[in-house]
N, C-alpha and C positions, 0 to 999 in steps of 0.2 A: 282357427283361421286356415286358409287353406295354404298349399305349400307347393311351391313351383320346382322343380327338381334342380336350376341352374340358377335360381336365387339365392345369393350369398343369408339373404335375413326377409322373413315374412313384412309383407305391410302390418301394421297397426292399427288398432280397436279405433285410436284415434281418427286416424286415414278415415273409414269405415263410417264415422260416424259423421264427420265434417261430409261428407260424399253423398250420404244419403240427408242431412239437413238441405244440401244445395245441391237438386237434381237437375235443374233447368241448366246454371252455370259449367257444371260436369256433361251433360249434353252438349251444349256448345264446344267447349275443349274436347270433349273426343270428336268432332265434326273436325276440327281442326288436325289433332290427332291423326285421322285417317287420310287426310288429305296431304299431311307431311312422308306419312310412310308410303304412299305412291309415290311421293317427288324420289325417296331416299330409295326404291328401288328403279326408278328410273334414272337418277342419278349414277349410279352403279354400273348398270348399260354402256352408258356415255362414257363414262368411265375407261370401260374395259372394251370398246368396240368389236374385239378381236376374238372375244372369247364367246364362240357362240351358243355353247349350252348356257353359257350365262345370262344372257339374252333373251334364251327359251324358255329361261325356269322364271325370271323375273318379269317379263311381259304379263304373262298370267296375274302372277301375283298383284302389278300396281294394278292392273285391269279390278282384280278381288278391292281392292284398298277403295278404289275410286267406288267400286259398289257400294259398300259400307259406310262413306261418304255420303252420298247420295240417301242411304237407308236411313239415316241419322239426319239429315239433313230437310225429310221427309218429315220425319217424328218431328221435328223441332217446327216446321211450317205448320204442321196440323195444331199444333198446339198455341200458337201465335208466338212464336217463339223468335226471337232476329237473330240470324248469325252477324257475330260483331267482332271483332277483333279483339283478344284477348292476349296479357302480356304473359310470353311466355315463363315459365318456372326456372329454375338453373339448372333442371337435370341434364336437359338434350346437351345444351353446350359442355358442361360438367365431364359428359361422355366422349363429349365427339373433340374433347381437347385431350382425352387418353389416346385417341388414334393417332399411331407414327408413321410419319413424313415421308420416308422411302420405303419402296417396294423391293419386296412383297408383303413386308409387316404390314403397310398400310391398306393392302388388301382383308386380309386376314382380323386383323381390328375392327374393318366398316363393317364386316359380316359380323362379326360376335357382337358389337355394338349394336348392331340393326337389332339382332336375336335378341338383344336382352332385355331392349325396349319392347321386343313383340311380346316376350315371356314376363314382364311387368304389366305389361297391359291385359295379357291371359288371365294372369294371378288378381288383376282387382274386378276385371268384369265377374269371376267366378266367385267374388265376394259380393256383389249386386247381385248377380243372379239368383243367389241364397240368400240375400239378407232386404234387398231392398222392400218396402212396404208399397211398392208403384209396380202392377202387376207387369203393365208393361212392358217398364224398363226390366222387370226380370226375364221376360222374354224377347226382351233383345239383346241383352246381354248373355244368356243363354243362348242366344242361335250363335253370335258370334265364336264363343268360347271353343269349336273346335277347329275354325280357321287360324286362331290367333296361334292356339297351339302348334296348326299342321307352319303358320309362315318361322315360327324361331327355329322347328326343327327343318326347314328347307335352309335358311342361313348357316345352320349347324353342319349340315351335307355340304351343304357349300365349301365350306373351308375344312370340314376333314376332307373330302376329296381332293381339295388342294396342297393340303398343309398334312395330312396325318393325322389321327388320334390322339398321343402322345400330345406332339406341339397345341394343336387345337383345345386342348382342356388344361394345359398349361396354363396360356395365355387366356381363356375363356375364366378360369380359377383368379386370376389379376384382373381380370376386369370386373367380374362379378365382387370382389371386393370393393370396387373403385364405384359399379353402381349402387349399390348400398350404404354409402358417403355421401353421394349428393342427395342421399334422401334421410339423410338424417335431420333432426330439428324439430323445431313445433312452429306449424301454422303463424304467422302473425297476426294476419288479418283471414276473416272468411272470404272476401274474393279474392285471395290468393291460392284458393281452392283448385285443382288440376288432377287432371288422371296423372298426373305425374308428381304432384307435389310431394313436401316432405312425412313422411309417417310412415319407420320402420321402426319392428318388434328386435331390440340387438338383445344377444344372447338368445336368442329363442331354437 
């Protein structure tokens, strides 16, 4: 399986296999997907008004996210496909309730949190793009695979810039624990199927 460097535990044979049964459904959720991680870098912006390299590095990037929205969003028309609203999984919130309250910790949190969502989403598309039997979908999940990379490690600059090395992999090491707890479990139902849903390899 493949192995993401700032992943506390790989995704699962299982993940993998529920993922490529239900292509269409995991199309739609990463549409959604990309359209969240634009708002969460725009989010950030707003946020921090003041800070204007913050501003300069994040622009770009929701601009990248909304592309890949749209890229996705394409695949899914030509194929007759309806984006529909989909309930979300427990991961995001799972995550975004480790981030603390006062600043600067709550700064410092939304970036590693952002990262570790991008660096989860890296690690499954680079399992589609080797495993999937939809030529397609491997080469879309392949084109992606070196922006997803290049966005966790711009949230990671982010906050060692801010915060240090030391603190930054500290707290990066505590989170990365915490997201590989919300994805622990087995599937219940197949449309609860998610680029995010549960299916990690523990011990691996």
């Amino acid at each position: 399986m493949a192995r993401v460097k700032w992943l506390a535990a790989p995704s699962s044979h299982a993940w993998l296999e529920q993922a490529i049964a239900q292509p269409e459904l995991l199309l739609i959720d990463h549409a959604h997907c990309e359209r969240k991680a634009a708002g969460v870098a725009l989010q950030l912006m707003f946020r921090y008004p003041a800070d204007e390299q913050l501003g300069a590095v994040l622009s770009p990037l929701a601009r990248e996210e909304l592309e890949h929205f749209e890229q996705v969003l394409q695949l899914l028309q030509r194929r007759g496909i309806a984006l529909r609203p989909l309930p979300a999984p427990a991961y995001g919130s799972a995550l975004t309730a480790q981030v603390r309250k006062g600043e600067p910790e709550r700064m410092l949190d939304s970036f590693l949190v952002a990262g570790l969502i991008e660096a989860r989403s890296h690690e499954r598309m680079a399992l589609l793009a080797a495993h999937s039997p939809d030529a397609e979908l491997r080469a879309l999940y392949g084109e992606l695979l070196a922006s997803e990379a290049r966005h966790f490690g711009l949230y990671w600059l982010l906050a060692e810039e801010r915060f240090g090395r030391q603190v930054t992999m500290q707290r990066l090491e505590q989170l990365a624990l915490a997201e590989t707890q919300a994805l622990i479990g087995d599937l219940t139902e197949p449309q609860l199927l998610r680029m995010h849903s549960v299916g990690v390899e523990l011990g691996s």
